[in-house]
N, C-alpha and C positions, 0 to 999 in steps of 0.2 A: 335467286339461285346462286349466283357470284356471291354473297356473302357467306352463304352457304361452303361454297367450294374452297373458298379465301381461311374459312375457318375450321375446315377438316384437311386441308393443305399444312397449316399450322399445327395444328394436333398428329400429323401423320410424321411429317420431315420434321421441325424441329421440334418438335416431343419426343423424337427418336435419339436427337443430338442430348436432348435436355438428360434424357436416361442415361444412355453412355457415357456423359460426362463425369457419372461418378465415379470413373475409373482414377479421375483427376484428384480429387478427394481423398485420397487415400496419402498413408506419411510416405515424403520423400522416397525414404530408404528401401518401401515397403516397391514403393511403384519403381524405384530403377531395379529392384531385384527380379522384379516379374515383366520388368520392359522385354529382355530375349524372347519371353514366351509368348506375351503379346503378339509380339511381331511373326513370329511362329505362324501364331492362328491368324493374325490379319493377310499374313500369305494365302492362307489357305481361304479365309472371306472373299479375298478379290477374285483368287480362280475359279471359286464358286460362281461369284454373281456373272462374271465374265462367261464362260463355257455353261453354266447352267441355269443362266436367267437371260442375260442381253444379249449372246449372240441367236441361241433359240429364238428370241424370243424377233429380232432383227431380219430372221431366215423365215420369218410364217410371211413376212410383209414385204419383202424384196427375195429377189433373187439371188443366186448362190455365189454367181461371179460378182456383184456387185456389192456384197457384206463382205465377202473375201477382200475385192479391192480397198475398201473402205478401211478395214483393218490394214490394212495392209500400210495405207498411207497414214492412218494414225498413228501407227508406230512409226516411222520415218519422223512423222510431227514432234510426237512427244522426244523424242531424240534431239530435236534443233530447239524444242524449247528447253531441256533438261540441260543443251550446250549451252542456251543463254544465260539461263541462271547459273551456271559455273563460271563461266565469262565474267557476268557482272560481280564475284564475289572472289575470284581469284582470276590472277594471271599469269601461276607458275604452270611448268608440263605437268606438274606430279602435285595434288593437291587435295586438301583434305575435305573440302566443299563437293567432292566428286560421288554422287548414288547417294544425297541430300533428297529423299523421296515426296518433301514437303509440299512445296506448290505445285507438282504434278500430281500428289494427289487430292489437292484444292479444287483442280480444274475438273477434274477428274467424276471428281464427286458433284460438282456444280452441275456438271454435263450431265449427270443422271439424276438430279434431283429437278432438274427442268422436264429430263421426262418423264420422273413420277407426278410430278404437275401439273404436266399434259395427261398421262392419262386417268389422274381423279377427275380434273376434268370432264374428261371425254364418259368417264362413268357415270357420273352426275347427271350429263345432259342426258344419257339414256334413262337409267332409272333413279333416283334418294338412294332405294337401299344399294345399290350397284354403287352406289358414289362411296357412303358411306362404307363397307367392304374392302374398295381399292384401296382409301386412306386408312383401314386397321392392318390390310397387308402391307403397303409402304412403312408407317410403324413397325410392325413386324422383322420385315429385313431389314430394317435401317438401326435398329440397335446393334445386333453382333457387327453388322459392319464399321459403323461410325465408334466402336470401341478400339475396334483396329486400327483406324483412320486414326485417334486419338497416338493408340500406339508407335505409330510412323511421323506423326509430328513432332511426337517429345524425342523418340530417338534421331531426329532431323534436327536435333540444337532449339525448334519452340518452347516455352515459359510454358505452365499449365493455363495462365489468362489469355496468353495468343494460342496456343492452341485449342481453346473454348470457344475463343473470339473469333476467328478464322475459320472454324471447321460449321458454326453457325453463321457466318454471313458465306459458304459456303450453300448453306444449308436453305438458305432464303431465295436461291436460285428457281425453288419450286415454284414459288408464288408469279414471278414473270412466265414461269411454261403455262398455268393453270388460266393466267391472265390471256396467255394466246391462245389459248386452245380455245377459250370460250368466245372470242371474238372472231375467231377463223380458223376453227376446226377442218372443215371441208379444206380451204386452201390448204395448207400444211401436212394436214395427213402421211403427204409423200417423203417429206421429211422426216418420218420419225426412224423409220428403221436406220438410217444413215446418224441418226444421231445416235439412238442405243449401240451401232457399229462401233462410231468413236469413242464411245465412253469405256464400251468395255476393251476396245486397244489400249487405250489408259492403264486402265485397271492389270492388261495382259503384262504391259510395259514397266510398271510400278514395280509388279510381283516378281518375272522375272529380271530384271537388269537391275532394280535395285536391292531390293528385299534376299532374294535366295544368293548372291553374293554375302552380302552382310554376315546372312544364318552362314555359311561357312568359312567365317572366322572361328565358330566351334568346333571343333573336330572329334572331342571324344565319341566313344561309340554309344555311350548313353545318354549324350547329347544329342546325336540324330536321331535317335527312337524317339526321343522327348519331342524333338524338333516336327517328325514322320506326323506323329502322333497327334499333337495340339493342328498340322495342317491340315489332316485329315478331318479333324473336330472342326475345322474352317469352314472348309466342305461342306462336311455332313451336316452344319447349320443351315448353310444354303438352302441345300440340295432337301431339307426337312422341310422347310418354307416352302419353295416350290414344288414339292410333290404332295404338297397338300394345300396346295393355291393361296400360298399366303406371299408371293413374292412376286 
């Protein structure tokens, strides 16, 4: 059964990076002209997966003060880690390394591909076809997102091989949740909702503080429709997946 879980972990998370990545492939010129709008929609992917997949989905399995807190303090988190990495790359008050969405959304993504990991697992050990299911859903939501993700790295100063190379060993995160869950599901359990908490503080944190800054360096007015528009298509991918149990 572990190999089993091992190798539709594989197929679910980084088959999902392996597709996205061909955003990377495309010419130079072609890709910074569509970078804005990427990032548009990657706005609107993280507030999906955030409000209409991990926190739901965090509130069936803990209580409401306790997924509250938990956001609460992941955002404080990702704030001292976001000062770290400004820190280590500058030392002026006013500096251009500042809403650099890069490694928080590494972590980001790490966090929630442990617990898509965790729960193929968890679906495997119940039934094959329930295993196999969880992993063509995590495929599923993990293309439109990790195209975003792509997104936010290259407009974060990444190369198209580091941000391949890094958004996949990002991406192999699964394989250690899938590894715990199988050997101590019953313990851990209680940790899960606390992790999808954190992850989608991340995600809350990415979207707003660094992302929706960015987008209003554009001001025209056909620039926000455009803007409205690709975040609402964010969304509306999500929120497609999950209202039809693919996320």
């Amino acid at each position: 059964m572990l190999f089993w879980i091992i190798l539709f972990c594989l197929l679910g998370g980084i088959g999902g990076v392996v597709a996205a990545s061909r955003v990377l492939a495309l010419p130079e010129a072609l890709r910074k002209s569509l970078l804005p709008l990427l990032l548009s929609y990657a706005t609107g992917t993280l507030l999906g997966t955030a409000f209409l997949g991990l926190l739901p989905e965090s509130l069936e399995l803990a209580k409401p003060m306790a997924v509250s807190t938990t956001v609460l303090v992941g955002i404080l988190i990702f704030f001292l880690l976001e000062k770290c990495v400004i820190s280590r790359h500058c030392h002026a008050e006013v500096c251009e390394v500042h809403g650099q969405a890069g490694p928080l959304i590494l972590i980001g993504d790490a966090l929630h591909n442990f617990v898509d990991g965790f729960v193929i697992a968890a679906a495997f050990l119940t039934s094959f076809p329930l295993g196999v299911a969880a992993a063509l859903a995590v495929f599923a939501h993990e293309v439109p997102q990790e195209v975003g993700d792509f997104a936010i790295l290259l407009d974060s100063g990444y190369s198209t091989r580091k941000a391949f190379l890094y958004n996949l060993l990002s991406a192999l995160a699964i394989l250690p949740g899938a590894v715990v869950a199988y050997a101590s599901l019953a313990a851990l359990q209680a940790a899960v909702p606390y992790v999808l908490a954190l992850s989608a503080a991340s995600f809350m944190y990415i979207a707003m503080a660094d992302l929706l800054p960015s987008l209003h360096r554009y001001v025209p007015l056909a620039v926000t429709r455009r803007q409205l528009l690709l975040m609402l298509a964010g969304i509306g991918t999500i929120a497609f997946f999950h209202l039809f149990g693919l996320g």
